[in-house]
Kinemage of the C-alpha trace (Angstrom):
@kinemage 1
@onewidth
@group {chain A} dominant
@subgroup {mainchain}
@vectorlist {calphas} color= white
{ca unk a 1} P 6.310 -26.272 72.203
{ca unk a 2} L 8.658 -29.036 71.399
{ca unk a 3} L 12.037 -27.926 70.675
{ca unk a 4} L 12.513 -27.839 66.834
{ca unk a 5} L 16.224 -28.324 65.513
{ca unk a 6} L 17.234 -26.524 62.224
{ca unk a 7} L 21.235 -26.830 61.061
{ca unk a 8} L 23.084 -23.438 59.697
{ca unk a 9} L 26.535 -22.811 58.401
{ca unk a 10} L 27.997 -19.584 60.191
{ca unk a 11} L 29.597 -17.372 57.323
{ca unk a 12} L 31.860 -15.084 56.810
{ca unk a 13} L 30.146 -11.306 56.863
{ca unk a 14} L 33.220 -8.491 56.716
{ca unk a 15} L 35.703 -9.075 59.299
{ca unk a 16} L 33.108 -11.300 61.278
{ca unk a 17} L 30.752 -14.114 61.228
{ca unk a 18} L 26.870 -14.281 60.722
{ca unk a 19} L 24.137 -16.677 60.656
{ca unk a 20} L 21.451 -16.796 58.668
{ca unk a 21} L 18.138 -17.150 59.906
{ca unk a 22} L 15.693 -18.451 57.359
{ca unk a 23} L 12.196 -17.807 57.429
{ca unk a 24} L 11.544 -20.922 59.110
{ca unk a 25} L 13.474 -20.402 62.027
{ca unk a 26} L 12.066 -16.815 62.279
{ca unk a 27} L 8.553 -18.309 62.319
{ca unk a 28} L 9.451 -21.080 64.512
{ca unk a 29} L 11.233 -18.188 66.741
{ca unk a 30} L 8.613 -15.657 66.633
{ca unk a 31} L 11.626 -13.347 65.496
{ca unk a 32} L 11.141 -10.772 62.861
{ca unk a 33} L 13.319 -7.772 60.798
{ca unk a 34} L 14.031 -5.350 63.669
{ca unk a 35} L 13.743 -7.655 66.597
{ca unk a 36} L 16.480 -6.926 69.316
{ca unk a 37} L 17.760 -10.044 70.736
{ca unk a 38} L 20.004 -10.869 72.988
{ca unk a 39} L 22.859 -13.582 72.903
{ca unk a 40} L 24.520 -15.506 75.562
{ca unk a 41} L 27.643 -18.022 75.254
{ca unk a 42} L 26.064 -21.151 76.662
{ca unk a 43} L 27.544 -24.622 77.386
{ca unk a 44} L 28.136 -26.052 74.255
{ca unk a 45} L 27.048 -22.840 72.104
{ca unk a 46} L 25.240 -19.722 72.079
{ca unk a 47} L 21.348 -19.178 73.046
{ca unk a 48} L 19.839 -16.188 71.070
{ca unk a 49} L 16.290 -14.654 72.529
{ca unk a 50} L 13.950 -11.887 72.002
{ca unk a 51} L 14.754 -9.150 74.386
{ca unk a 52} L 11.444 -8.342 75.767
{ca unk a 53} L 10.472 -4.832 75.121
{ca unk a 54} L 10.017 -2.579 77.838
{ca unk a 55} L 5.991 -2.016 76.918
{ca unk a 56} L 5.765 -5.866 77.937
{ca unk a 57} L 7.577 -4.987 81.110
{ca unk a 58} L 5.405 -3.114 82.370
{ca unk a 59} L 2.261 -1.866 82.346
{ca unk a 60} L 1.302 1.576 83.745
{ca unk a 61} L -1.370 1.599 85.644
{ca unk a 62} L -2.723 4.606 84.566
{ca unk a 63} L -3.122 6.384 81.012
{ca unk a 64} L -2.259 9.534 80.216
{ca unk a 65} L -6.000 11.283 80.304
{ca unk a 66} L -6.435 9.669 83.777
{ca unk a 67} L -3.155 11.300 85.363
{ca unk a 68} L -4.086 14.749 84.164
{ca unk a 69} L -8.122 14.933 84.200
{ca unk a 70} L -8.516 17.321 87.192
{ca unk a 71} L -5.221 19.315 86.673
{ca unk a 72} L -5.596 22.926 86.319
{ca unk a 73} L -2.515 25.418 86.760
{ca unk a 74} L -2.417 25.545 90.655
{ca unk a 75} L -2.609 21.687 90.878
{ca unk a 76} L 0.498 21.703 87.932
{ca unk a 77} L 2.132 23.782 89.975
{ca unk a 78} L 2.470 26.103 86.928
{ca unk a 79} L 2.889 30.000 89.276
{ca unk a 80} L 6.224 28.051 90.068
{ca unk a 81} L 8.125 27.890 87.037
{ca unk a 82} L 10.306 30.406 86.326
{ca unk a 83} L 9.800 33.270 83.907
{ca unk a 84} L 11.544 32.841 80.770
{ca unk a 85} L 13.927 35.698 80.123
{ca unk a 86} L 13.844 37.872 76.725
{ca unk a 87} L 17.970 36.408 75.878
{ca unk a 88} L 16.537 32.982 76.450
{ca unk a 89} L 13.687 33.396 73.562
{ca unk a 90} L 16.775 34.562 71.474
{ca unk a 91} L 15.066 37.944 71.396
């Protein structure tokens, strides 16, 4: 994609300063409400981008239904766990 250029005026927003993005830039960006970004001081100015979210990290190789088909309570492991005692239920 060629890089598109858009100009902004950096504002006063309480005891900081904020930048408007437009709709534009948010399209152009593929940024929307809620997207966590991440911003680096660059030569000559800052360089904002989507943090990646960790589902587009990585993929697990194996769903949930696949890691426990076959498990029954001696597989689990389940005789180990500890008896719960009656002052831990709050009884």
């Amino acid at each position: 994609m060629d890089n598109l250029h858009f100009e902004a005026v950096i504002q006063p927003w309480g005891n900081n300063m904020g930048l408007r993005i437009t709709p534009a830039i948010s399209k152009a960006a593929h940024l929307e409400r809620g997207t966590v970004v991440t911003v680096a001081v660059v030569d000559g100015g800052l360089l904002v981008t989507p943090k990646p979210s960790l589902g587009k990290l990585f993929a697990f190789p194996y769903s949930e239904a696949e890691l426990v088909q076959g498990l029954d309570p001696v597989k689990a492991h389940a005789d180990e766990l500890p008896a719960i005692l009656a002052s831990e239920r709050g009884d």
